[in-house]
N, C-alpha and C positions, 0 to 999 in steps of 0.2 A: 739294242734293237727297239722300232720304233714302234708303238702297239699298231696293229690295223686297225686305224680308224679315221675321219676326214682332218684334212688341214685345217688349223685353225681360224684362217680367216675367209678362205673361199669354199671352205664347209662342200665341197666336191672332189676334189683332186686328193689321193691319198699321201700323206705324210712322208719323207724324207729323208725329215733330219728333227733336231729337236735344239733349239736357240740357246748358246750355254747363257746366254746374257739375259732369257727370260724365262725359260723350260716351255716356251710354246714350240707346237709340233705342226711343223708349217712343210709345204709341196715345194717344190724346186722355183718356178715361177715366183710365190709369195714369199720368200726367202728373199732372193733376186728386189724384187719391190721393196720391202723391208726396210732393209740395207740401205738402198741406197736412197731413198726415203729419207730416212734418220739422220744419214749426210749431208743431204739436199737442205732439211732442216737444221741442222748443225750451222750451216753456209750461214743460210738467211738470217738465222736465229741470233749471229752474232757479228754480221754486214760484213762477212769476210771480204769479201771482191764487189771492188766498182768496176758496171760497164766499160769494156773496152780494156782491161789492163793484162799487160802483158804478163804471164806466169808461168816460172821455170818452176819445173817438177823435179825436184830431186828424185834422180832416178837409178839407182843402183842393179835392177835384176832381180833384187830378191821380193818377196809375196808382198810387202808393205806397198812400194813404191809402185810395183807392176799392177796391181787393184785400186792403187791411185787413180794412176795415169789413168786407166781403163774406164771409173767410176767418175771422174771429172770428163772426159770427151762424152760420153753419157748423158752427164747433166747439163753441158754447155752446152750440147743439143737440144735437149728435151726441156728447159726449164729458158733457153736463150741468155746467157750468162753474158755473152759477146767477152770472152776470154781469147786472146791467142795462149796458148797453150805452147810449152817447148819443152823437149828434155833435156836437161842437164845432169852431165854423168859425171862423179870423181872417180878417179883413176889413182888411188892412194899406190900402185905399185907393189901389187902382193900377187908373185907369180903363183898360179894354180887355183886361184881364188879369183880377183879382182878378172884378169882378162879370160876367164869365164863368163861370170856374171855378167861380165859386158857386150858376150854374143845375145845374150837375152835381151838387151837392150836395145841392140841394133835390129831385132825383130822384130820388136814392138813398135820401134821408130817405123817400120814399114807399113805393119799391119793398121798403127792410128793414124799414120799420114800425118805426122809431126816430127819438125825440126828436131836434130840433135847436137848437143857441141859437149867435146868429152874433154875435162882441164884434169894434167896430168902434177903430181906433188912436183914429180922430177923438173916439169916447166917452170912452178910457181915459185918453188924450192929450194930445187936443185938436192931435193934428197927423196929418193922412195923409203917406204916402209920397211922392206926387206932391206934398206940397208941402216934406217932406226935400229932395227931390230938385233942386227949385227951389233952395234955398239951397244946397244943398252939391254940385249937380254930381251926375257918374254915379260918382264913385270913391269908395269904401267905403261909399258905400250903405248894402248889404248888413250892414256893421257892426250901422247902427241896425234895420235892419229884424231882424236877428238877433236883437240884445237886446230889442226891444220885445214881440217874437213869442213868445220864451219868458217873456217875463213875462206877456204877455194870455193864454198859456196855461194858467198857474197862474189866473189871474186869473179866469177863464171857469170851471175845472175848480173853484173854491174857491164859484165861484156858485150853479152846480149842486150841491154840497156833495158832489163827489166825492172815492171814495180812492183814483183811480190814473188818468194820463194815459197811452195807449198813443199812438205816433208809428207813422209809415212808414219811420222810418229803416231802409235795407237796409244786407247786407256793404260795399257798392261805398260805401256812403254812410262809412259804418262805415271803414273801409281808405283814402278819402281824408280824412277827419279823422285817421288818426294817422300819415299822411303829413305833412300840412298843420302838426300841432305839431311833429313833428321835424325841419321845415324855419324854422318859425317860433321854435323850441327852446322851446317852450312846457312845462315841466317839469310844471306843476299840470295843466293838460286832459292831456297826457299821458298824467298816472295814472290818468284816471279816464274818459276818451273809448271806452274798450272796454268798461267797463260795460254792460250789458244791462240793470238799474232801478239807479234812482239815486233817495233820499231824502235829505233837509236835516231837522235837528230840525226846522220848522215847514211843511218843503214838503210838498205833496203825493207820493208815491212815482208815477218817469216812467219806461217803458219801453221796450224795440224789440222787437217779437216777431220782423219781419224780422230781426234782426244779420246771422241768417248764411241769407238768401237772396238770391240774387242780382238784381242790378235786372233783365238779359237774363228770367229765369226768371219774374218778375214781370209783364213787358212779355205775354210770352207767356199766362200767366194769364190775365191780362185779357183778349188779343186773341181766345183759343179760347173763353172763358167768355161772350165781345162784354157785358162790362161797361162802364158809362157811366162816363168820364171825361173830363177834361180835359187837353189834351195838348202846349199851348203852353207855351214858354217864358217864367218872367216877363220885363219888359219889360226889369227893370236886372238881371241876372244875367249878360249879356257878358262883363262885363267885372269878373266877381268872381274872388277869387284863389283859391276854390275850382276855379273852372275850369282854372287850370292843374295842380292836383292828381287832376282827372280825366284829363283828357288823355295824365297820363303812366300814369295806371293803365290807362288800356285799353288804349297801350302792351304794357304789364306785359301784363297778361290775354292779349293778341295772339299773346304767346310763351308763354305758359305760363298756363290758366285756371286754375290752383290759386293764384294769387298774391294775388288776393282776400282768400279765407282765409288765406294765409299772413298776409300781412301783419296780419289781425286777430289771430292766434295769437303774433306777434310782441309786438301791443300788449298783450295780455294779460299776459306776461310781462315787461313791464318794469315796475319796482319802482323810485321814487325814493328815492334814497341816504337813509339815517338824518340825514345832515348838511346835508340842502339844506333848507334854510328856507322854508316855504310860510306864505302871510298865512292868519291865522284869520279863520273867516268869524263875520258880525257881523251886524248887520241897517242899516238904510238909516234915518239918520234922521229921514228926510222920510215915506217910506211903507212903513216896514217890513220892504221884501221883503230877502232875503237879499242879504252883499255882501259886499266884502273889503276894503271902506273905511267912510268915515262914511258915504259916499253910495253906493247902487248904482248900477250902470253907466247902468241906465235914466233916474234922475234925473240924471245929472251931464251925458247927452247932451242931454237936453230942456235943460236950464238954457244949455246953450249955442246951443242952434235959439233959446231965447228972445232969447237976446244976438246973434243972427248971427254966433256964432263958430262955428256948426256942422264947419267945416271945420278947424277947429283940435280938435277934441274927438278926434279918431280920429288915434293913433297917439303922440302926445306922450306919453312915459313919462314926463314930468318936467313936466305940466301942475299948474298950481297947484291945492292944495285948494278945493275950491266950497262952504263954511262960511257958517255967518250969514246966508244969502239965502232968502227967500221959494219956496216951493216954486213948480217953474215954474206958468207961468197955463195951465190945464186940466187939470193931473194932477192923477187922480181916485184914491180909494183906499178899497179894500171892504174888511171887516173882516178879514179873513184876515191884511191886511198891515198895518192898524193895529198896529203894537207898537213901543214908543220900542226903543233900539238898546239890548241888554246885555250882557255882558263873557261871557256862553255861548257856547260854538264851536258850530259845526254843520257834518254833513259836506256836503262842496262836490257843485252839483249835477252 
């Protein structure tokens, strides 16, 4: 409960809510400003977007991505950004879940007066989730759905002929990924998990304008602003091992809400040794897209849902090369990722 007394910053209007990211006790309006303030400055702060450039919003439904979209038509108003602005939806193919989420989406598309184009696994694929999930169980899931997702999002945004994908990734999101590799000692995402845009010589440039807003802070947004979204958990997500890397950060947060940040400010600062040997990235020489083998992660999983070894493809560090084999049956490939493999590096996404 919030004591009766003035808002913090406009010292007249009575309080509201109280900021988990700073314990000021701010009015509905100076919340609102705040907010998206802090973004606005985020933007600038780190030359996210030139003038004029096309940006697909990863757009799923649920409170990240719909306080996106909503908080960037906002600011490409009020601050003149000159952004075309678009949504772009993945369709992973999780009945009761995904074409849910996705009537939210299509409301939104009305209500901001913005494009939408929705890319289906089963098009790009020729596999939905539910039937990954079929073969391989509910454990590491999540793997494949991972890599399939950022690649149909390249994949989408290359359709639309866009030059930058923005996400909903927030701090919270941000802070359990660079827990998640220093448990996993993942040296390569490491370095480059804190990044706020990230480009590949052939990728599109992908950003977080959230980094450093908190998901609490978010949740809130929406809920005062009564933005449409969707609010269910996916169906396989239980039992992913990000969940235990949340768990322990709210932990964390419980005793000390600065720990969020901290821990991004941490990941920032870590620099891999001049001596530790990182794989050059290469391209995939099935479909192109960026990798750090012959084959990108996305073709070496599929070739194994192909074979029913699905459940052997995740986690074997010492699985054998997948060479010489016909690209699986239904992976499709749009020009962007047509390019045979060349001995050019490109920085990791």
């Amino acid at each position: 409960m919030v004591p009766n007394r003035t808002c913090a910053l406009c010292h007249t209007s009575k309080p509201i809510l109280r900021r988990p990211k700073t314990g000021q006790q701010l009015c509905k309006p100076c919340f609102f400003y705040v907010f998206e303030t802090e973004v606005h400055e985020t933007i600038i702060g780190t030359n996210l977007f030139q003038q004029g450039e096309k940006v697909a919003i990863g757009a799923s439904g649920g409170k990240d991505s719909t306080v996106l979209a909503h908080v960037l038509t906002v600011l490409n108003e009020r601050y003149g950004y000159g952004l075309q602005l678009h949504l772009l939806s993945i369709d992973e193919g999780i009945t009761g879940y995904r074409d849910d989420s996705l009537k939210s989406v299509k409301r939104n598309q009305q209500e901001y007066g913005l494009p939408l184009k929705i890319l289906g696994y089963d098009e790009l694929y020729g596999w939905t989730m539910d039937r990954v999930v079929e073969q391989i169980g509910r454990k590491n899931n999540c793997t494949f759905c991972g890599v399939f997702r950022r690649q149909a999002l390249d994949r989408g945004a290359a359709s639309l002929d866009a030059d930058h994908i923005v996400t909903g990734h927030n701090a919270d999101d941000t802070a359990e990924t660079v827990l998640m590799n220093i448990l996993r000692g993942d040296i390569a995402r490491l370095g480059r998990c804190t990044a706020i845009c990230t480009k590949g010589e052939d990728s599109i440039k992908r950003s977080k304008p959230f980094k450093y807003a908190y998901e609490k802070e978010i949740v809130m947004y929406a809920y005062f602003k009564k933005l449409d979204y969707f609010s269910t958990e996916c169906l396989y997500a239980p039992d992913a091992y990000r969940g235990h890397a949340r768990v322990f950060l709210k932990d964390l947060e419980a005793a000390r809400p600065s720990a969020i940040i901290d821990i991004i400010h941490s990941g920032e600062a870590f620099q891999v040794a001049q001596d530790v040997e990182l794989k050059p990235q290469q391209f995939c020489q099935r479909c192109g897209y960026m990798a750090s083998n012959e084959l990108c992660k996305a073709c070496t999983l599929l070739e194994s849902l192909e074979k029913g070894m699905g459940k052997l493809a995740v986690g074997d560090r010492n699985r054998r090369k997948l060479d010489d084999e016909p690209m699986p049956q239904g992976m499709r490939t749009i020009p962007m990722f047509q390019r045979s493999a060349t001995t050019d590096s490109a920085s990791p996404l």
